[in-house]
C-alpha positions as CSV (number, residue, x, y, z in Angstrom):
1,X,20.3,15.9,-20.9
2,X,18.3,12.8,-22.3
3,X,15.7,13.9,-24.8
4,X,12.0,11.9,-24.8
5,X,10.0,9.7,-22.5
6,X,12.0,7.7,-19.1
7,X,9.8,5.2,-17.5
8,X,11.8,4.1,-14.2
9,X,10.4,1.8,-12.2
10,X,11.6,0.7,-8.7
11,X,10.9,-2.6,-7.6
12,X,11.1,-5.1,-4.9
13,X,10.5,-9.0,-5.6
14,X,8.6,-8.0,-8.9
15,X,5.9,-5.6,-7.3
16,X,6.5,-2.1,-8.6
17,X,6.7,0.2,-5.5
18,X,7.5,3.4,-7.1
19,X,7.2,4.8,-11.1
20,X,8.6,7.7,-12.5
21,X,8.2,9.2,-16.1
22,X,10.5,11.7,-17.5
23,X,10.0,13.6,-20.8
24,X,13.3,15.9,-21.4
25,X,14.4,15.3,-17.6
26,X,10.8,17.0,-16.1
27,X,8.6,15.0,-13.3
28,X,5.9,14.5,-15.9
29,X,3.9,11.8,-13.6
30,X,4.4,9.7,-10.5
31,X,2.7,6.6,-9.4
32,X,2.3,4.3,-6.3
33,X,0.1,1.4,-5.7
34,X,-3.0,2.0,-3.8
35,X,-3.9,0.4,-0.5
36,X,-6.0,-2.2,-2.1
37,X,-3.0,-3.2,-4.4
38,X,-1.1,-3.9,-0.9
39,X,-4.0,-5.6,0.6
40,X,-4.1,-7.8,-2.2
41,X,-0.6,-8.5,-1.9
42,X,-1.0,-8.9,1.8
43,X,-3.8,-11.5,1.2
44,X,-1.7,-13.6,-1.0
45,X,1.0,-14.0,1.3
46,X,-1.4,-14.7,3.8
47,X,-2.5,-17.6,2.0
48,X,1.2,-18.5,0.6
49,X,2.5,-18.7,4.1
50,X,-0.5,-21.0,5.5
51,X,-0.2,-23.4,2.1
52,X,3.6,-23.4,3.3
53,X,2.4,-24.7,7.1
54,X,-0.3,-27.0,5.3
55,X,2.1,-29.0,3.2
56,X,5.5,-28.8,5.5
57,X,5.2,-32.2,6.7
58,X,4.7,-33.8,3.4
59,X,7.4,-32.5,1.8
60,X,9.8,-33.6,5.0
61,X,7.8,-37.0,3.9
62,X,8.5,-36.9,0.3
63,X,12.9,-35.7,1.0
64,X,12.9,-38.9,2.9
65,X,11.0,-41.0,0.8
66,X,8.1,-42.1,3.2
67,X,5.5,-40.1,1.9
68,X,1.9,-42.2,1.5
69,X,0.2,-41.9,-2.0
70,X,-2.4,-40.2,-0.3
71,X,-0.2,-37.1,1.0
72,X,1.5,-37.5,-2.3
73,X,-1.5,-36.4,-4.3
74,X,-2.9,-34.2,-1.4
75,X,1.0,-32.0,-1.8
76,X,0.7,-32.0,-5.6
77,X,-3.1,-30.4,-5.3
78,X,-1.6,-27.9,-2.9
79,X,1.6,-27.0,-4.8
80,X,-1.0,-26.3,-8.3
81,X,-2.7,-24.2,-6.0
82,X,0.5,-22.1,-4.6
83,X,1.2,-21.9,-8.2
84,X,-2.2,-20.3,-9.6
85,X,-1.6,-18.1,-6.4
86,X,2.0,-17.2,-7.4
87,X,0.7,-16.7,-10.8
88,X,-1.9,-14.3,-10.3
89,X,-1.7,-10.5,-11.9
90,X,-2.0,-8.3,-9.2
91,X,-1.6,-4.9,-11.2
92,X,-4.7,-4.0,-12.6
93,X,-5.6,-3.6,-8.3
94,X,-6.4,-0.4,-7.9
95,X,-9.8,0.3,-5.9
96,X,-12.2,-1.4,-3.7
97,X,-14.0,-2.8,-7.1
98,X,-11.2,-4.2,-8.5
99,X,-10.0,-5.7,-5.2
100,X,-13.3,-7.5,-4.3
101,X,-13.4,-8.9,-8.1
102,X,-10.0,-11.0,-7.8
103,X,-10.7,-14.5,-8.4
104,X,-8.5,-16.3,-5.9
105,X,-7.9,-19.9,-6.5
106,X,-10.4,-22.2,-4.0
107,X,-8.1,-24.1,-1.4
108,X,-7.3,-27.8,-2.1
109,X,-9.7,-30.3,-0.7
């Protein structure tokens, strides 16, 4: 028997999906995400996957060393923006206030 606090955490890709503490092997709390955690997380791979269809062709461009200084600059404003996406902390989302207050990057122009 393990004496004192047990944080287990069990995640996928990162994202905490389930916590558990233990004090002296007793359930003392559980924890899940809400649903506007998820939506968040749903909205930024929302906007992952469509910055991956935006920029697709310039990076077959860029392998093959055609790509026009235009697209060149146009994939390196997208790839800062997939970035500050990527980057953004996600676990402080836990109600309707905190959801609508995340500051998600504007999309390149």
């Amino acid at each position: 028997m393990m004496t004192g606090w047990r944080d287990c955490h069990f995640t996928a890709k990162g994202v905490d999906f389930f916590r558990v503490a233990f004090h002296d092997d007793q359930n003392i709390r559980h924890q899940r995400p809400g649903i506007q955690f998820w939506q968040a997380e749903v909205t930024r791979q929302k906007l992952l996957n469509d910055s991956d269809n935006a920029i697709k062709d310039w990076r077959i461009e860029l392998t093959l060393g055609i790509i026009s200084d235009e697209n060149k600059a146009a994939l390196i404003l997208w790839m800062n923006y997939i970035n500050v996406l990527k980057s953004l902390d996600l676990t402080g989302v836990s109600d309707e206030a905190t959801f609508t207050a995340i500051r998600w990057p504007a999309l390149p122009q």
